[in-house]
C-alpha positions as CSV (number, residue, x, y, z in Angstrom):
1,X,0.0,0.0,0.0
2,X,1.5,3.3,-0.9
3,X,0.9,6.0,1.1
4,X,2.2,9.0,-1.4
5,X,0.3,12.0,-0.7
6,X,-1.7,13.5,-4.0
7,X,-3.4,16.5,-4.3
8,X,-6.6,16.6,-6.6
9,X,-8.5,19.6,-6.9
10,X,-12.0,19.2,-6.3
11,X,-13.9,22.6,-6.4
12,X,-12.0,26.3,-7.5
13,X,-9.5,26.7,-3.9
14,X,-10.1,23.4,-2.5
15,X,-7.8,20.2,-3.3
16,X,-8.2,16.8,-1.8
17,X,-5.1,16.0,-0.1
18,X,-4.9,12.8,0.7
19,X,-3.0,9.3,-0.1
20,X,-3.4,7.5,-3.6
21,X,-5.5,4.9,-1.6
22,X,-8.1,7.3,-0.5
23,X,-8.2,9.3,-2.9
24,X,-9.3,6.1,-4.9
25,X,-11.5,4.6,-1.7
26,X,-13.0,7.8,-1.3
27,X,-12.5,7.3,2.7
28,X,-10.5,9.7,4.8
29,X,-9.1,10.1,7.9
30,X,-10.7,11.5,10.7
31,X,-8.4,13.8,11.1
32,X,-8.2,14.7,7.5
33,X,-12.2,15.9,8.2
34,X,-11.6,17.7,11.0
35,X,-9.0,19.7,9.4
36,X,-11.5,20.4,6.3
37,X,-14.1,21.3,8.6
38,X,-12.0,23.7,10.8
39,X,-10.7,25.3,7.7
40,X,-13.9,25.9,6.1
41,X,-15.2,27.7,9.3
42,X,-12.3,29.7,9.4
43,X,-12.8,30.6,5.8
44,X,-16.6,31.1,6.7
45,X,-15.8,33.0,9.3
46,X,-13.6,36.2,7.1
47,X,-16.4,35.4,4.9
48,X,-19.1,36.6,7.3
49,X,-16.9,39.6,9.0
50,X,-16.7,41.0,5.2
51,X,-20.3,40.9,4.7
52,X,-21.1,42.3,8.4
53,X,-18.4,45.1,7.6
54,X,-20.4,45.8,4.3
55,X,-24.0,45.7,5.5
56,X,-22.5,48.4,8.9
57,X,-21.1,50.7,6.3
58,X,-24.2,50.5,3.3
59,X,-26.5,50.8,6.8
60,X,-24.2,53.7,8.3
61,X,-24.8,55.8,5.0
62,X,-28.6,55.1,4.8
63,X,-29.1,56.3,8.5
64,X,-26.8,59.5,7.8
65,X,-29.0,60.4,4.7
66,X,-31.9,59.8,6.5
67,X,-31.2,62.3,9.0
68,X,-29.7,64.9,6.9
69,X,-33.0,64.6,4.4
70,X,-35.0,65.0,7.5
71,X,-33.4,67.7,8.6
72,X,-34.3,69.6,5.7
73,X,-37.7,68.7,6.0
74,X,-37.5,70.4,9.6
75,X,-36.1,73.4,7.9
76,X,-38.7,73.6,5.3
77,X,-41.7,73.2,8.1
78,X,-39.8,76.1,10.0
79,X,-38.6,73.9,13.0
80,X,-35.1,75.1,14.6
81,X,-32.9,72.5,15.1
82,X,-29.4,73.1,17.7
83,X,-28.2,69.7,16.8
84,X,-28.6,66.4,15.2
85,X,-27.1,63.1,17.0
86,X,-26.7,59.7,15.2
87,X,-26.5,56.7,16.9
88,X,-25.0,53.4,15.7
89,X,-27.0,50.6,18.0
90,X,-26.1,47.5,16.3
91,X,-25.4,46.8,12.4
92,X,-28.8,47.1,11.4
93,X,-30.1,49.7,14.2
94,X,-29.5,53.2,14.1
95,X,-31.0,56.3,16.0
96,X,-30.7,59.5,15.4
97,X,-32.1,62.1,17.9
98,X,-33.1,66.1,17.1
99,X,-32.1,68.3,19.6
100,X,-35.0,71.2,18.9
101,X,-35.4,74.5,19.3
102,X,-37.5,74.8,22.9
103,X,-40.4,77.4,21.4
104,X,-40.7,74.8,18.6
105,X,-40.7,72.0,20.1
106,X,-43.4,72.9,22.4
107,X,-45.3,74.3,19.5
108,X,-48.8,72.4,18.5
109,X,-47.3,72.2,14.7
110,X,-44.6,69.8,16.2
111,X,-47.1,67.0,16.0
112,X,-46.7,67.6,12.6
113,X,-43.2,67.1,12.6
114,X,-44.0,63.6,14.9
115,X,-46.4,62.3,11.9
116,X,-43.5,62.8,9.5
117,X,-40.9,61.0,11.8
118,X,-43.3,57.7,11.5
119,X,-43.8,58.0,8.2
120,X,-40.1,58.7,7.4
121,X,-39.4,55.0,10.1
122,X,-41.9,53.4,8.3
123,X,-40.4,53.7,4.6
124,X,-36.7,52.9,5.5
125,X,-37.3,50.6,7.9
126,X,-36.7,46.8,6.7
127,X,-35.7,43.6,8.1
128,X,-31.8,44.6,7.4
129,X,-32.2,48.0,9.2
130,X,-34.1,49.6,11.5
131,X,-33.9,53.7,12.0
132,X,-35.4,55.2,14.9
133,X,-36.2,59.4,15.3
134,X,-35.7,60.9,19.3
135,X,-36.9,64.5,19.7
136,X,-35.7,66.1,22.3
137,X,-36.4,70.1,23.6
138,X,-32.9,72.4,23.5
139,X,-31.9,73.1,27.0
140,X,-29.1,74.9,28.4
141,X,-28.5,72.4,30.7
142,X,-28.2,69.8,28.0
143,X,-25.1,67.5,28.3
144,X,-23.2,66.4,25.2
145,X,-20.9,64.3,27.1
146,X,-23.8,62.5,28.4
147,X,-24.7,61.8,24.9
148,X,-21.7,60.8,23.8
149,X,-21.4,58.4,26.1
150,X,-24.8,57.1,25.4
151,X,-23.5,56.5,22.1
152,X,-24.2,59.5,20.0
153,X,-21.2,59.9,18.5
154,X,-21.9,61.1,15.1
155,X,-22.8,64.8,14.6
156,X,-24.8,66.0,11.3
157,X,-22.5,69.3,10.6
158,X,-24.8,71.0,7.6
159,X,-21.9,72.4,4.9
């Protein structure tokens, strides 16, 4: 029985590398199929941190355009905005939240502004992202830090 290693390529990258004897048999060692196996995880694996990478960025940029677009709908409705906050959650979870002006945001046309915010959600939303709007009243007292730390790290700067 010879037990000269051959190597037979069985599918683009992957090669069979095994003796003349199995090759032929078709049987393997175990070890030989643990060694497949763990290899094709850890190709799997840079596989699925690629894709993950992708879908954070593609989802990153649909969140930021959501909330500059918005934005612009708040300054065509006449609402003051101080700042606007975005928030990476997860991959597909992002929330951005409107700092507002106080006189506006107490305003009865804010509810408005509210009906908009759903509508907005409910067309971008999907089962690969989900994009939530936070309103919040301008205060003096109002702690960026705290935000930041909360996760807000993004800031919409209008050019």
């Amino acid at each position: 029985m010879s037990t000269t290693e051959t190597s037979n390529r069985i599918d683009g990258d992957w090669a069979i590398q095994a003796t003349k004897e199995q090759t032929e048999s078709r049987f393997f060692s175990s070890d030989a199929v643990i060694n497949a196996y763990l290899q094709g995880r850890r190709d799997q694996n840079i596989e699925n941190e690629r894709i993950l990478t992708e879908k954070l960025y593609e989802n990153l940029e649909k969140a930021k355009k959501i909330s500059a677009n918005f934005s612009k709908i708040l300054r065509e409705k006449g609402i003051k905005y101080k700042h606007i906050l975005l928030r990476p959650k997860q991959i597909i979870e992002f929330e951005s939240i409107f700092i507002i002006d106080k006189d506006d945001y107490i305003s009865p046309r804010f509810e408005e502004i509210y009906n908009l915010a759903i509508s907005e959600k409910a067309k971008a939303n999907s089962d690969t992202f989900h994009f939530s709007f936070v309103f919040i009243p301008y205060s003096e007292s109002l702690n960026r830090d705290k935000l930041s730390t909360d996760g807000y790290i993004l800031e919409y700067v209008k050019k």
